[in-house]
DRENKOL-661436 format. One record per atom (N, C-alpha, C): residue number from 1; atom name; x, y, z. Coordinates in Angstrom, 3 decimals, always signed. Layout:
BEGIN
pos site u v w
NUM CA X Y Z;
...
REM end
This chain:
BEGIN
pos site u v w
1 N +0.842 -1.178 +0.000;
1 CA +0.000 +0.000 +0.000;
1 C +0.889 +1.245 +0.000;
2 N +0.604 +2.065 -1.227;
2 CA +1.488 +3.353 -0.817;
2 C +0.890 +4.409 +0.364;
3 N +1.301 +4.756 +1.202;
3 CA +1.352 +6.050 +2.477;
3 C +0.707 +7.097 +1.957;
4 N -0.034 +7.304 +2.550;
4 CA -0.293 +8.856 +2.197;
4 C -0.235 +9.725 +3.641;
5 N +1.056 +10.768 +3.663;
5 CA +1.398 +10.929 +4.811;
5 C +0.013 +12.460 +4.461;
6 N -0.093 +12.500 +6.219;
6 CA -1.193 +13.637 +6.530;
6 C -0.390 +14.416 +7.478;
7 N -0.346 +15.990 +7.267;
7 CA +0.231 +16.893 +8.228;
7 C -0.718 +17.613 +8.441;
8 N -1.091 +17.675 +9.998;
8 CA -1.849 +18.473 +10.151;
8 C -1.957 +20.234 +10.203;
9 N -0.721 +20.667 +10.084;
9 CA -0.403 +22.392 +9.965;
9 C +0.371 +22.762 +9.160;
10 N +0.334 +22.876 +7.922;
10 CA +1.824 +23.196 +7.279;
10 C +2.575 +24.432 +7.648;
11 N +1.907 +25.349 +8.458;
11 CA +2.561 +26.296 +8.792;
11 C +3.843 +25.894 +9.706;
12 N +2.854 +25.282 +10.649;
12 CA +3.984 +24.788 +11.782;
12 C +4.832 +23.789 +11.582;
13 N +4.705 +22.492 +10.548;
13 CA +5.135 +21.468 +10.147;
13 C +5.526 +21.366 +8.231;
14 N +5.908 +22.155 +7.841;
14 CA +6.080 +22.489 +6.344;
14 C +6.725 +21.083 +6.117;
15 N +6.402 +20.606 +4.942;
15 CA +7.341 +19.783 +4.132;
15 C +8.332 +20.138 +3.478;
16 N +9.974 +20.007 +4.593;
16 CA +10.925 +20.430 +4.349;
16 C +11.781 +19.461 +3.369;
17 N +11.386 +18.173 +3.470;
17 CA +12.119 +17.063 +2.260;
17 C +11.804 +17.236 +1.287;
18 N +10.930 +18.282 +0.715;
18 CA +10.842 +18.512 -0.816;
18 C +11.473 +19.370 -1.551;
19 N +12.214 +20.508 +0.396;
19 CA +13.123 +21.612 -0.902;
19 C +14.703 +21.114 -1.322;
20 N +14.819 +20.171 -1.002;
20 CA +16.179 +19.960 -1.839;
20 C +16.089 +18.550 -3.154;
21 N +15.538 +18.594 -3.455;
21 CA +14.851 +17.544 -4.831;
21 C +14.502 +18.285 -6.108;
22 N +14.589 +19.389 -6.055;
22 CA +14.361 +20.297 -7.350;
22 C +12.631 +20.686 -8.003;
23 N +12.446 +20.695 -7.036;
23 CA +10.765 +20.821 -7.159;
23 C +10.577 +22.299 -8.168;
24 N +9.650 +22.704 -9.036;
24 CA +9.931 +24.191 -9.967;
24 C +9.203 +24.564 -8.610;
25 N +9.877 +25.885 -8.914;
25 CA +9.496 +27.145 -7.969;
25 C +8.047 +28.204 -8.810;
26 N +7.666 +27.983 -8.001;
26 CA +5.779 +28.949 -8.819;
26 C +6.653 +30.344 -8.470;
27 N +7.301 +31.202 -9.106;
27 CA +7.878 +32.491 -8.722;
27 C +6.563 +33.401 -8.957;
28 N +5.213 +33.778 -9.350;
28 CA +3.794 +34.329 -9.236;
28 C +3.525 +33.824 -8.006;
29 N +3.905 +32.799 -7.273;
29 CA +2.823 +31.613 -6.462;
29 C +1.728 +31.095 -6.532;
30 N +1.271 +30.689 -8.062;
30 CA +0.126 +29.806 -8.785;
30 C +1.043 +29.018 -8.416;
31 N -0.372 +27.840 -7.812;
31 CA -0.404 +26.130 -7.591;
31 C -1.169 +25.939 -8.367;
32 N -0.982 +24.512 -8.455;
32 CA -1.906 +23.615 -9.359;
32 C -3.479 +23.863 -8.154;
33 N -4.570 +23.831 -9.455;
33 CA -5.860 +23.570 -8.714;
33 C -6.641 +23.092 -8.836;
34 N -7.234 +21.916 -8.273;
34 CA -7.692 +20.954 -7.982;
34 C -8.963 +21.533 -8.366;
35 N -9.336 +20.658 -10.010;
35 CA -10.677 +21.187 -10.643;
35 C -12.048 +19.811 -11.017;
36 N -11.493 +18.656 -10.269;
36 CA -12.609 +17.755 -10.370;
36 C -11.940 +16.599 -9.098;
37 N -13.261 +16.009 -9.024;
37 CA -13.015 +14.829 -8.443;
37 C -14.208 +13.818 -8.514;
38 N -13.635 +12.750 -8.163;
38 CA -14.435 +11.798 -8.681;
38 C -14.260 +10.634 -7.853;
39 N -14.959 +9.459 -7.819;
39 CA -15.220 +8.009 -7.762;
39 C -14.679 +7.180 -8.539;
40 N -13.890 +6.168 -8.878;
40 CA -13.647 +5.338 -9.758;
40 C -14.032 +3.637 -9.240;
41 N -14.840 +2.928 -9.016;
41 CA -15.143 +2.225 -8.640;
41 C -14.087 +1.058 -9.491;
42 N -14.471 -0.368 -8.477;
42 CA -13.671 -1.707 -8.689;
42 C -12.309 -0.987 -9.146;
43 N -11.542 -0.010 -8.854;
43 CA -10.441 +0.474 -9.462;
43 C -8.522 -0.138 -9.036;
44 N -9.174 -1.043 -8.186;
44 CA -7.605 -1.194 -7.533;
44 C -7.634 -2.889 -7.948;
45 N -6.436 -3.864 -7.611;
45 CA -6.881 -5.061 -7.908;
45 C -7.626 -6.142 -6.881;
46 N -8.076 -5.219 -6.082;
46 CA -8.877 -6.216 -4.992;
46 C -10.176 -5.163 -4.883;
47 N -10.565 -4.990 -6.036;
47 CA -12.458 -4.655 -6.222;
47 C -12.349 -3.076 -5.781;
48 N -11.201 -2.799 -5.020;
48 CA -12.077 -1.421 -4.380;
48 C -11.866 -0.419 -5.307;
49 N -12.598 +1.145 -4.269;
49 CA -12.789 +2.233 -4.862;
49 C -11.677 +3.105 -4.951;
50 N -11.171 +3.754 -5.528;
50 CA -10.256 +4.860 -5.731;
50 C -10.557 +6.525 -6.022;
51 N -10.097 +7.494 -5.509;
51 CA -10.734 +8.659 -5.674;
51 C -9.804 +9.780 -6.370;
52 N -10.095 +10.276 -7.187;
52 CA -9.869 +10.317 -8.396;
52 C -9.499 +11.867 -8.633;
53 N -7.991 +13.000 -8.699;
53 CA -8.925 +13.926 -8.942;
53 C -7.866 +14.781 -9.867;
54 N -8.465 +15.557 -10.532;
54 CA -7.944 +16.077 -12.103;
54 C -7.471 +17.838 -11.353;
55 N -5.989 +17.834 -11.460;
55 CA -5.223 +19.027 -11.404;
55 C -5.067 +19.783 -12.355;
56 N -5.065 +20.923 -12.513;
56 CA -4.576 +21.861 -13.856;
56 C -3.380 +22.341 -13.090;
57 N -2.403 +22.353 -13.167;
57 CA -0.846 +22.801 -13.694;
57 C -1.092 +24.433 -13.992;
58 N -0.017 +25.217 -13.237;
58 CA +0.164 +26.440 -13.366;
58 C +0.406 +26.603 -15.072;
59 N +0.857 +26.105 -15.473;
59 CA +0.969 +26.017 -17.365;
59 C -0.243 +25.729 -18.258;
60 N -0.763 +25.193 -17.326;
60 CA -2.098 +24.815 -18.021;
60 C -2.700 +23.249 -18.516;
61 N -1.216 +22.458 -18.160;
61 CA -1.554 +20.635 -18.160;
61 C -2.657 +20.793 -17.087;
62 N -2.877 +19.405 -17.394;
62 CA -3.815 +18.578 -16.538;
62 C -2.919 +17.061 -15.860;
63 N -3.571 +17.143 -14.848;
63 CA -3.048 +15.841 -14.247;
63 C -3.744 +15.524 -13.237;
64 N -4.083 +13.524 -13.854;
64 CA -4.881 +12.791 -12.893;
64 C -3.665 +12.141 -11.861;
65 N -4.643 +12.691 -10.332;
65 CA -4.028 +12.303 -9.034;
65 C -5.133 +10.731 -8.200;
66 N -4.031 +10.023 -7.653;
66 CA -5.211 +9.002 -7.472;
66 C -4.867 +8.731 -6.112;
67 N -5.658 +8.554 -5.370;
67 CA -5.312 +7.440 -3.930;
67 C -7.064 +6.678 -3.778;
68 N -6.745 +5.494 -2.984;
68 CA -7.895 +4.840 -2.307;
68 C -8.574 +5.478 -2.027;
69 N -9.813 +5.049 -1.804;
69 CA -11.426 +5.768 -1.269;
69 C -10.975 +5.550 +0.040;
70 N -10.484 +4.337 +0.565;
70 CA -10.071 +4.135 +2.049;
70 C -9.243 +5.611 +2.817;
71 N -7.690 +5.401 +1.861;
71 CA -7.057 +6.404 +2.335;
71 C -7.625 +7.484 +2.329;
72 N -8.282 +8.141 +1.469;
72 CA -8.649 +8.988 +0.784;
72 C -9.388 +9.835 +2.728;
73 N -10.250 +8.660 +2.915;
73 CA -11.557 +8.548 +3.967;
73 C -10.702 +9.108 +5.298;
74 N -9.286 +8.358 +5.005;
74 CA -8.726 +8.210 +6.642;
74 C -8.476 +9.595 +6.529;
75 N -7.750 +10.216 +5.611;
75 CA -6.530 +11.777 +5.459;
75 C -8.230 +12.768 +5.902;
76 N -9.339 +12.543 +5.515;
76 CA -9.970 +13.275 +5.543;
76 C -10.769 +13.589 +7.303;
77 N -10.871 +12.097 +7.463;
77 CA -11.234 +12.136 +8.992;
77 C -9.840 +12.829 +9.966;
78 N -8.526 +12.888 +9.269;
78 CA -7.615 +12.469 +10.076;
78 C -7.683 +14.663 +10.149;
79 N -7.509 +15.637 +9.378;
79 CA -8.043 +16.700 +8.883;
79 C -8.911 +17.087 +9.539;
80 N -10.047 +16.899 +10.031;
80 CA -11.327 +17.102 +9.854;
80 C -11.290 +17.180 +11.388;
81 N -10.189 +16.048 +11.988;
81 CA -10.079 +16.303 +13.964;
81 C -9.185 +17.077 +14.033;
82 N -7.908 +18.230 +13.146;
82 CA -7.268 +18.839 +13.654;
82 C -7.797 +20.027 +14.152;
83 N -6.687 +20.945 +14.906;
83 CA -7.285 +22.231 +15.852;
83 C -7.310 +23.203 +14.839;
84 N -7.625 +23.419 +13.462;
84 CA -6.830 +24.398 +12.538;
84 C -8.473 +23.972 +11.864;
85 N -8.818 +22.750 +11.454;
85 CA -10.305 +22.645 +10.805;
85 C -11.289 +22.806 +11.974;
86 N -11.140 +22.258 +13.372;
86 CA -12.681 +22.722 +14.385;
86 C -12.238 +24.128 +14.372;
87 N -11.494 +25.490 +14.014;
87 CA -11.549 +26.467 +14.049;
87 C -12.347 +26.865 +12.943;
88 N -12.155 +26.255 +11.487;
88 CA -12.685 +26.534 +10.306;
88 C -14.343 +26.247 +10.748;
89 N -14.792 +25.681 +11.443;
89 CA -16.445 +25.106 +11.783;
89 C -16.956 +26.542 +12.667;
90 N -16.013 +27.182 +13.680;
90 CA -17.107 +28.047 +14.235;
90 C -17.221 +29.376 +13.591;
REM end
């Protein structure tokens, strides 16, 4: 199973292992933005669901991103209990 690691603050916890790998630098600071998502059912090789979702690229590509409906479920519950989203609720 690939990981899908979850941080709950990037302010406080930034993903620092990505700045020395050569990642392009957005010098505007356009990110890619997340313009669909979807369901892909029976999609993995043991029947399950996969969730599905289509990026546009500061250039203007497209790119399909995929993880499990499972994982997908956990990163979202796992989110959804930090102190940074019950602030986003009141």
């Amino acid at each position: 199973m690939i990981p899908l690691h979850v941080t709950a603050n990037l302010d406080i916890d930034p993903w620092r292992d990505l700045e020395d790998i050569g990642l392009p630098l957005n010098i505007d600071g356009q990110t890619a933005k997340i313009e669909r998502i979807g369901v892909l059912p029976n999609a993995t090789h043991n029947g399950r669901a996969c969730v599905e979702l289509l990026l546009r690229l500061p250039d203007g590509r497209l790119l399909i991103a995929e993880t499990t409906m499972r994982l997908f479920n956990a990163a979202a519950a796992a989110i959804a209990a930090t102190p940074v989203a019950q602030l986003e609720e009141l």
